[in-house]
matplotlib code that plots the C-alpha trace (Angstrom):
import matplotlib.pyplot as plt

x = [77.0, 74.5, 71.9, 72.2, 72.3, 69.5, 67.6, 69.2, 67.4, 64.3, 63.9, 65.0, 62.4, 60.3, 61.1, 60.5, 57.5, 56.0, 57.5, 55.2, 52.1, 52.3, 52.7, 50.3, 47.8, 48.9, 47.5, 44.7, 43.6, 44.2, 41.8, 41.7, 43.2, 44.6, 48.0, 51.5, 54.5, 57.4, 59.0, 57.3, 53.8, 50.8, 52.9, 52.6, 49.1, 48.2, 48.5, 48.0, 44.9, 44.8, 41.7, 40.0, 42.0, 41.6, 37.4, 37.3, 39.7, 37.4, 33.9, 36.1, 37.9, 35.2, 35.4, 38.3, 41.4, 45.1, 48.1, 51.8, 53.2, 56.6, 57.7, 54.7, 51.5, 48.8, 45.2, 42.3, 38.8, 36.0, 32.7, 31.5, 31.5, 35.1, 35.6, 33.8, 35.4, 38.9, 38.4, 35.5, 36.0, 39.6, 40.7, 43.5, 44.9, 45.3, 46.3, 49.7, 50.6, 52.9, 54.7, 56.2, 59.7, 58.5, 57.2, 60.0, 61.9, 60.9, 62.9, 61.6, 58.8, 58.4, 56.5, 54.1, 50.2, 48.9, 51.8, 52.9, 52.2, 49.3, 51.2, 51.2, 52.9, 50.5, 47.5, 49.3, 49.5, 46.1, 45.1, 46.7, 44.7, 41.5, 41.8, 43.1, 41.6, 39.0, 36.5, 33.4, 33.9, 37.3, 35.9, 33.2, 35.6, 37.9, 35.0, 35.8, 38.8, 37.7, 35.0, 38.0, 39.6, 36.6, 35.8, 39.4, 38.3, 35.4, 36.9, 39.6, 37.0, 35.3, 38.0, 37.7, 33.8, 34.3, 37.3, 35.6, 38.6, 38.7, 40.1, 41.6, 39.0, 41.4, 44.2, 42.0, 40.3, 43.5, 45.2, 42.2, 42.0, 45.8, 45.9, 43.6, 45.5, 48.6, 46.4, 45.1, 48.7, 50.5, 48.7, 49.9, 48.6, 51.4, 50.2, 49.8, 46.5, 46.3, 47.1, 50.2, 51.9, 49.1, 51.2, 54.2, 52.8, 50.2, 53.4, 55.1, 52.0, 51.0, 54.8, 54.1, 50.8, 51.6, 55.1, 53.5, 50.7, 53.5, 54.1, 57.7, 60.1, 61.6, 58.3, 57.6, 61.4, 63.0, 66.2, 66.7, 65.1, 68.9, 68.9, 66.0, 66.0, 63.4, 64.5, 61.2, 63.4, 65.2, 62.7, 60.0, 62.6, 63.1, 59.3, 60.1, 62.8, 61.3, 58.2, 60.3, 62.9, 59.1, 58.2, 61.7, 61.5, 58.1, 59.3, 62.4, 60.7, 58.2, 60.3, 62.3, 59.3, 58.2, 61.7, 61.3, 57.1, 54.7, 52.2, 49.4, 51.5, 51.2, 49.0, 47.1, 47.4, 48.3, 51.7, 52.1, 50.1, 52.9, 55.7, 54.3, 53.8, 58.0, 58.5, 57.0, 58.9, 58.7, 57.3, 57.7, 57.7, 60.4, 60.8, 61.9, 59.7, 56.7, 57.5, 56.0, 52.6, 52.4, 53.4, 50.5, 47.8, 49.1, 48.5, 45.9, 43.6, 44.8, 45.1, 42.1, 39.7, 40.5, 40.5, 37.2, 35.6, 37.2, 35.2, 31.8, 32.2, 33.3, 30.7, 28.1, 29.2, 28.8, 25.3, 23.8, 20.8, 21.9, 24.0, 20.7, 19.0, 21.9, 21.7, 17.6, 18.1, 20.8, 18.6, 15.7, 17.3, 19.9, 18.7, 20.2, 22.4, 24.7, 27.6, 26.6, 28.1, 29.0, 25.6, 23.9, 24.8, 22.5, 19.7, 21.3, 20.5, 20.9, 24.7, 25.3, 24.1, 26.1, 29.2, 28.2, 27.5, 30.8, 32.8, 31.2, 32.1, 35.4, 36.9, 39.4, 42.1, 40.5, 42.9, 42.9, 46.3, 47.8, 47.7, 49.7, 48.6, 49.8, 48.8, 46.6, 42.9, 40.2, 38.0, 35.1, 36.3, 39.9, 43.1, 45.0, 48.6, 50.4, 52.6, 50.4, 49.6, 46.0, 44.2, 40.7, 39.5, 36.7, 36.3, 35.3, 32.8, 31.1, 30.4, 28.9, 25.4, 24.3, 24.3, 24.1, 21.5, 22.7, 26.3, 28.0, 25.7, 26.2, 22.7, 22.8, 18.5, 20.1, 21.2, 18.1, 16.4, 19.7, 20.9, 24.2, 27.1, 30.6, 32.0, 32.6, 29.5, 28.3, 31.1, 28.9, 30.3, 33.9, 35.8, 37.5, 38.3, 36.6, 37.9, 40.9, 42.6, 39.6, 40.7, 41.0, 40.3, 37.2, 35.0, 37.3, 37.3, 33.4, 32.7, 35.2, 34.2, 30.0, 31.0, 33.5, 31.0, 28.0, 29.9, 31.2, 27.8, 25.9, 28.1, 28.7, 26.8, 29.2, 30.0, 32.9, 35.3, 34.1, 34.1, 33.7, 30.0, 29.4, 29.0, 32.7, 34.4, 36.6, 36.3, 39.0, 41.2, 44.9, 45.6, 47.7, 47.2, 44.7, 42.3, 42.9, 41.3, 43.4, 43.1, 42.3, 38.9, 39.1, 35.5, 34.1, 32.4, 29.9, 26.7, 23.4, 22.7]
y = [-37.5, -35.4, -36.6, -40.1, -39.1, -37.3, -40.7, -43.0, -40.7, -40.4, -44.6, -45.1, -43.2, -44.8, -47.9, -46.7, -45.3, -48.2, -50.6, -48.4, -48.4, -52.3, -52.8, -50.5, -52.0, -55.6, -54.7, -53.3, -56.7, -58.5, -59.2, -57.0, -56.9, -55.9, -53.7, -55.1, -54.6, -54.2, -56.9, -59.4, -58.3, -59.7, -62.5, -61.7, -61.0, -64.6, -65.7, -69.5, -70.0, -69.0, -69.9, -68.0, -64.7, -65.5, -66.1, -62.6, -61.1, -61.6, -60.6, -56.8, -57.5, -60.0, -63.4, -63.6, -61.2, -61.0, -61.1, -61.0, -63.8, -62.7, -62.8, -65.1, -63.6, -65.6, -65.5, -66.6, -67.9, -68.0, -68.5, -71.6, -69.2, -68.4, -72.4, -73.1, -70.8, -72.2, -76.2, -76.0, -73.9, -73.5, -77.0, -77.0, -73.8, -75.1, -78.5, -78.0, -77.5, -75.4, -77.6, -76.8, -76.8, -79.2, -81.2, -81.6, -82.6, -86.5, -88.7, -88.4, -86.0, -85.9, -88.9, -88.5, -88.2, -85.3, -82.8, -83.6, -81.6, -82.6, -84.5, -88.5, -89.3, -88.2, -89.4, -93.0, -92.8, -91.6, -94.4, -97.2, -96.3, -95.8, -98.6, -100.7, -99.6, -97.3, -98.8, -100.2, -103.6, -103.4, -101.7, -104.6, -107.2, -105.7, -104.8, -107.7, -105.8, -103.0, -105.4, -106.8, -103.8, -102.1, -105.4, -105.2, -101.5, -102.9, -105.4, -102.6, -100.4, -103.1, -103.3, -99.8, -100.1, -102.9, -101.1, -98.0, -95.7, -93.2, -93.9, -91.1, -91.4, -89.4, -92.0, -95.0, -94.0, -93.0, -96.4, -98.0, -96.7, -96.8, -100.2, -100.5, -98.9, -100.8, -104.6, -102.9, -101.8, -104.4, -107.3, -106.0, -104.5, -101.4, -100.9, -103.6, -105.0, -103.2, -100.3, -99.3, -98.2, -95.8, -92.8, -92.9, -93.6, -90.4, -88.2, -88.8, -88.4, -85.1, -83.5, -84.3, -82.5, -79.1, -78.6, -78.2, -76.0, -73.6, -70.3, -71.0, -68.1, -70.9, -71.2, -67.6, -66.4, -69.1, -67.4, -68.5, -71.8, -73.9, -72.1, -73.9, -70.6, -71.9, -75.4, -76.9, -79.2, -80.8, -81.3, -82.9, -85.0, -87.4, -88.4, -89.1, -91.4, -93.3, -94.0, -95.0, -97.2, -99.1, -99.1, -100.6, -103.1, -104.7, -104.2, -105.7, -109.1, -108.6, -108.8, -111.7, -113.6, -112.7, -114.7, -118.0, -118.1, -118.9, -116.7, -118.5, -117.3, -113.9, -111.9, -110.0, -106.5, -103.0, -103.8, -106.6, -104.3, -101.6, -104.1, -105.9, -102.3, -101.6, -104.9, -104.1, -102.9, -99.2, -98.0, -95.3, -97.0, -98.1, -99.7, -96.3, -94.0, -96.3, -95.1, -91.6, -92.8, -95.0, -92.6, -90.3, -93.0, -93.7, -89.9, -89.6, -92.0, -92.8, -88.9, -87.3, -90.7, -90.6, -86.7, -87.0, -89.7, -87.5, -84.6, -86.2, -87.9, -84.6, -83.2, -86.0, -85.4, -81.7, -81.9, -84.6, -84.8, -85.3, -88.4, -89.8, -89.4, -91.4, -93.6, -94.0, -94.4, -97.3, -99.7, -98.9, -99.8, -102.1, -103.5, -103.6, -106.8, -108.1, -105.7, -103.7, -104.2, -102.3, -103.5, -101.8, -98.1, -97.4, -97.7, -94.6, -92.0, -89.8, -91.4, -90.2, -87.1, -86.7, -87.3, -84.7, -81.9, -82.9, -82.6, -79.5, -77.8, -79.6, -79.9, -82.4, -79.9, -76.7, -74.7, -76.8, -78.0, -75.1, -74.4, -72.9, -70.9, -72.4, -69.5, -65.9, -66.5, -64.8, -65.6, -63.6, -60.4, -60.2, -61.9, -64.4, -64.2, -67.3, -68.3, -67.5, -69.5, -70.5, -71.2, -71.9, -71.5, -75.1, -74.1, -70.6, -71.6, -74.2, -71.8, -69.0, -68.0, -67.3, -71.1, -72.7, -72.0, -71.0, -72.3, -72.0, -74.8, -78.8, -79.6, -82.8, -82.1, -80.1, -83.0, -85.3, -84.6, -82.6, -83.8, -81.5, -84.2, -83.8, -85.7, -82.4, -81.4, -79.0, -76.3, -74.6, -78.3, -79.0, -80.9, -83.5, -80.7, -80.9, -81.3, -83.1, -83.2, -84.0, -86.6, -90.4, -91.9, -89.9, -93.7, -95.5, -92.8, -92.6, -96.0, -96.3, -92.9, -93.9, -97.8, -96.8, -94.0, -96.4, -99.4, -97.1, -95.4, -98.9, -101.1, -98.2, -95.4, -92.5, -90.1, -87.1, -87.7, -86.7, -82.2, -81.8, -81.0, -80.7, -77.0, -76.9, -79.8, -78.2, -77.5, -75.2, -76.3, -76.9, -75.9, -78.2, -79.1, -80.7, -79.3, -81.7, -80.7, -78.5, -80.8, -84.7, -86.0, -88.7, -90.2, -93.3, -95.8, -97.9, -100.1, -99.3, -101.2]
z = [-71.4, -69.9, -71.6, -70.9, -66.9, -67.4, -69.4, -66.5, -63.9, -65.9, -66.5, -62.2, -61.6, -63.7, -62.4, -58.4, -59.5, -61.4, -58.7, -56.2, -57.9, -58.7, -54.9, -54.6, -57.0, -55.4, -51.9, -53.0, -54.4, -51.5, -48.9, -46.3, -42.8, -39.7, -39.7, -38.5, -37.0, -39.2, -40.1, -38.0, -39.3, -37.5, -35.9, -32.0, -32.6, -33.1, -29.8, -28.1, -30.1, -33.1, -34.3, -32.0, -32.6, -36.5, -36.0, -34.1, -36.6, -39.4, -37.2, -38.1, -42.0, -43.4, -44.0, -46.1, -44.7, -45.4, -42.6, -43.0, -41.0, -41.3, -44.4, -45.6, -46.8, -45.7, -46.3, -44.1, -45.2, -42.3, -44.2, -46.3, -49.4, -48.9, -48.3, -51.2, -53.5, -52.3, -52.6, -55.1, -57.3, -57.6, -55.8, -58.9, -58.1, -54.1, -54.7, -52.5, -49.3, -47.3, -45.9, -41.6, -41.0, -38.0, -40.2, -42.6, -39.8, -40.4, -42.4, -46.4, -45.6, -49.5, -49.4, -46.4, -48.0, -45.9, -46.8, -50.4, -53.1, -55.2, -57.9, -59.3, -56.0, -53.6, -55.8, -55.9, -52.3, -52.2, -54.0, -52.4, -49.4, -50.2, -52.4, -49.9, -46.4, -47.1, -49.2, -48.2, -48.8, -46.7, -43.7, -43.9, -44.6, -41.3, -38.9, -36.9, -35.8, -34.7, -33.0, -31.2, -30.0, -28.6, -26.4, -24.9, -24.2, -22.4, -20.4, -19.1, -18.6, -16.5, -13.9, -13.3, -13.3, -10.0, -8.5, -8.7, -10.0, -12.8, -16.2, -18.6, -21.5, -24.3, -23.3, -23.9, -27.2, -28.3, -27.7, -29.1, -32.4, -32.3, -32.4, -34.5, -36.9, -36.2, -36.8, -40.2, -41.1, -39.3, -38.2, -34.1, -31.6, -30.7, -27.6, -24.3, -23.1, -20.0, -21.9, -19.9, -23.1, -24.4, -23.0, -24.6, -27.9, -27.1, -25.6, -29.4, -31.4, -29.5, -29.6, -33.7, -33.8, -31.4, -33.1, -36.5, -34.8, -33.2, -34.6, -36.0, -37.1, -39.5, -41.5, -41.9, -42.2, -44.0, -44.8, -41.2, -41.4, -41.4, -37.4, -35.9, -33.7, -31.8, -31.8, -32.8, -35.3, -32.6, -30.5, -32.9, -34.1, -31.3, -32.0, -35.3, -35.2, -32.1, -34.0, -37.4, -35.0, -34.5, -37.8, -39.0, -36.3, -37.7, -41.4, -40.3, -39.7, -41.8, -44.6, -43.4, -43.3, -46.8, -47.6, -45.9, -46.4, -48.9, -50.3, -48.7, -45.1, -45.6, -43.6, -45.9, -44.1, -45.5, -44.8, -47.2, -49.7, -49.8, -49.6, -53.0, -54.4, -53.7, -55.9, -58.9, -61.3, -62.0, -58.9, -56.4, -53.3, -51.9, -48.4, -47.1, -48.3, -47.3, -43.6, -43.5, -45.6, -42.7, -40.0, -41.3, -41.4, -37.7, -36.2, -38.5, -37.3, -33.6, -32.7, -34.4, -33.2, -30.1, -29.1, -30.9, -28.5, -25.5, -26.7, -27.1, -23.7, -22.1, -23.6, -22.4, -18.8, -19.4, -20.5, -18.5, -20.0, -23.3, -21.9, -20.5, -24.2, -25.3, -23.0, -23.4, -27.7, -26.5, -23.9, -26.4, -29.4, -28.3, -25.3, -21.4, -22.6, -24.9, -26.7, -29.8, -33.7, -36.2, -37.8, -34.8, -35.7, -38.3, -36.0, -33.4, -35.0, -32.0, -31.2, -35.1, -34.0, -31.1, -32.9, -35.9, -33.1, -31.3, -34.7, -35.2, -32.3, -31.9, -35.5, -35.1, -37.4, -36.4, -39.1, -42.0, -43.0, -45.3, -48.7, -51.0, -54.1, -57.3, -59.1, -58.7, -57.9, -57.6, -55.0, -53.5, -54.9, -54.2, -55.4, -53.6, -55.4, -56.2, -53.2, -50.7, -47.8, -47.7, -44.3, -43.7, -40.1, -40.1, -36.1, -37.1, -40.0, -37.8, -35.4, -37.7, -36.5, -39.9, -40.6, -36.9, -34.9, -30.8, -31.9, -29.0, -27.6, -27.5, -29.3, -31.1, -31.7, -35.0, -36.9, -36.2, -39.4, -41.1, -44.5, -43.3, -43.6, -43.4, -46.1, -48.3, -49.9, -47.4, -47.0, -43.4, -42.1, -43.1, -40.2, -42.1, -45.1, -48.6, -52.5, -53.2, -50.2, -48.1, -45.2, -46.9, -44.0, -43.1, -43.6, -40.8, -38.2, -38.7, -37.9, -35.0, -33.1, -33.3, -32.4, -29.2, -28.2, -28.4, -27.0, -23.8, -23.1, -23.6, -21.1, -18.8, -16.7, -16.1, -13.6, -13.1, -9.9, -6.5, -6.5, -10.3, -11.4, -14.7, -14.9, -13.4, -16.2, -17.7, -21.6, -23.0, -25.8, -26.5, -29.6, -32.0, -35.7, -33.8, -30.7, -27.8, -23.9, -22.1, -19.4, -19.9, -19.1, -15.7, -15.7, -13.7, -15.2, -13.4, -13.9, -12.4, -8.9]

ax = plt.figure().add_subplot(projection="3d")
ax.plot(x, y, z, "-o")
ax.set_aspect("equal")
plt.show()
């Protein structure tokens, strides 16, 4: 009897001490990084903007560095190597995402695009919409719409132009390239033609975007995740179902339509795409779960467009002589009259600069959306362990002085010349993501940011509000999944006397 107390003892202690030096071999493989609290680990140190304290975390652990958010480990990449390693190299392995409990507070979030894991779902979704809106030849074959849209921008902005009031530039990009989106989808405009309804729609997009940016104890404690302790749930989900009582509405007749009509009747749009997709036989989409592909398309490309637009006119007004280059390349290439195509764009190669140089200091998603380890990797000498959460800090790596030049500073001048694009390839330069899960609609948002930006700066001179000066506009950030001003931009438009 004494002898097997005595083996029992010996193989727990075995046990502990193999248990130990797993652990103990485990960290020693992970990247390094800062010490935290217990339990919480380096959660409070994140603070309102975290991809500032993340960039100056890694100036001290190196560009990839490990936290514990709770119970999550996470791991951050801040150089293009890191980047590179992560959605190159190993794009397989960090094909998923982790998914926010805000975000999973929308009806079927298991069949949104951007979230999903990396499975035949998401690339049939995937496919549907590059197929389907993203191609060249449907771009060309839709220009005249986004032609449309910016000319009602114009004409509002002309009222303001002879009554000499201020406009809110983020509100009006955003409800251009919202409805946009919603006559490429829809075949409607969501949003009135004096624009009246812009901020609700903007109010319901932005509650989306800085819930799932929130440090949430649900996401890194999920044993208390059914609490909502922070009620982030509840209070994402009125945007939700507002924005899916819309989309039933238009499906609603839509479909009733499809009944009593022809084909030749039908409009043609992304809408009628999906709904013949649900009718064929075998397929995954269903009227339902249709909803959050087109809910992501919709914040996609009305939020990240328009906050764009806002940031290269903010920064125009902040640097005024770069607003009067623009302005030069534009009645030189262009002309003082008529209104400027999407055939025009090519030709303003400063414009395309600006927007690169704006991107680059104003990533649209400044932490790319998460990922999840599907298995260990190795990646510039450490281990990342499967189920851990993957970030990688694009705002940090497009301001690393080892690849950009004074990269604090607006300078458009660098991309004259530059073969640096952002479409994937060059991982210094990542603001729409790279690999797999790089943004789809990366083509539309191009062509709509140069053409509104071009199309504003051509019709219009501009000027900031009577007391602001241009060294005193404010530029700080509010951080979201996206990175939004602080404080909206009011500018006046107004022509030349």
């Amino acid at each position: 009897m004494e002898t097997h107390f005595f083996l029992l003892c010996i193989t727990l202690l075995f046990l502990f001490f193999l248990r130990w030096f797993l652990r103990k071999s485990h960290a020693k493989k992970l990247p390094p990084g800062p010490t935290g609290l217990p339990i919480i680990g380096n959660l409070l140190q994140l603070g309102p903007s975290p991809h500032e304290t993340l960039s100056a975390m890694a100036k001290l652990y190196g560009p990839l560095m490990s936290l514990r958010l709770g119970s999550v480990t996470t791991v951050v990449a801040s150089s293009p190597d890191a980047a590179k390693e992560i959605l190159q190299t190993h794009d397989k392995t960090f094909a998923n995402r982790l998914v926010p409990d805000s975000v999973a507070a929308q009806p079927h979030p298991e069949d949104t695009l951007a979230w999903v894991p990396g499975d035949h779902r998401w690339r049939n979704r995937r496919r549907v919409c590059t197929t389907q809106m993203f191609t060249a030849q449907r771009l060309d074959f839709l220009q005249h719409l986004r032609h449309r849209k910016v000319h009602q921008l114009l004409a509002h902005l002309q009222k303001h132009c002879d009554a000499g009031t201020a406009v809110d530039v983020g509100s009006l990009a955003f409800a251009t390239t919202l409805n946009l989106m919603s006559n490429t989808i829809f075949s409607v405009d969501l949003v009135d033609p004096d624009f009246a309804t812009a901020q609700e729609f903007k109010e319901l997009v932005w509650r989306i975007m800085e819930d799932a940016g929130k440090a949430n104890v649900s996401d890194y404690f999920p044993v208390v995740r059914r609490f909502d302790l922070q009620g982030v749930r509840r209070h994402v989900e009125v945007s939700y179902l507002r924005l899916h009582e819309i989309f039933d509405e238009i499906i609603a007749e839509r479909l009733k339509v499809r009944t009593t009509s022809n084909e030749s009747q039908r409009h043609g749009d992304f809408l009628d795409v999906l709904l013949d997709r649900c009718q064929e036989d075998g397929s995954d989409f269903t009227v339902e779960n249709i909803k959050p592909l087109i809910l992501d398309l919709f914040i996609a490309g009305s939020d990240t467009s328009g906050s764009t637009t806002e940031w290269a006119m903010a920064e125009l007004l902040h640097n005024p002589e770069t607003l009067q280059k623009a302005r030069n390349e534009l009645l030189q290439v262009i002309g003082p009259q008529g209104e400027i195509k999407e055939s025009d764009i090519d030709r303003l190669s400063y414009i395309h600069a600006i927007v690169k140089e704006t991107l680059r200091l104003h990533p649209p998603v400044p932490l790319l959306l998460p990922y999840i380890a599907g298995n260990d990797a190795h990646v510039c000498g450490y281990t990342i362990f499967k189920g851990n959460q993957v970030l990688i800090n694009a705002w940090s790596i497009s301001r690393d002085p080892q690849y950009w030049a004074d990269p604090l500073s607006f300078k458009p001048e660098r991309f004259l010349g530059s073969n640096v694009d952002f479409k994937g390839r060059d991982f210094e330069y990542i603001p729409f993501g790279a690999g797999r899960r790089i943004c789809p609609g990366l083509p539309l948002a191009h062509r709509m940011v140069n053409l509104m930006l071009a199309s504003v700066l051509h019709a219009f001179n501009w000027k900031l509000p009577m007391g602001i000066t241009p060294e005193k506009l404010d530029m700080s950030e509010q951080y979201g999944i996206t990175l939004k001003k602080a404080v909206s931009l009011c500018a006046i438009p107004y022509t030349a006397t």
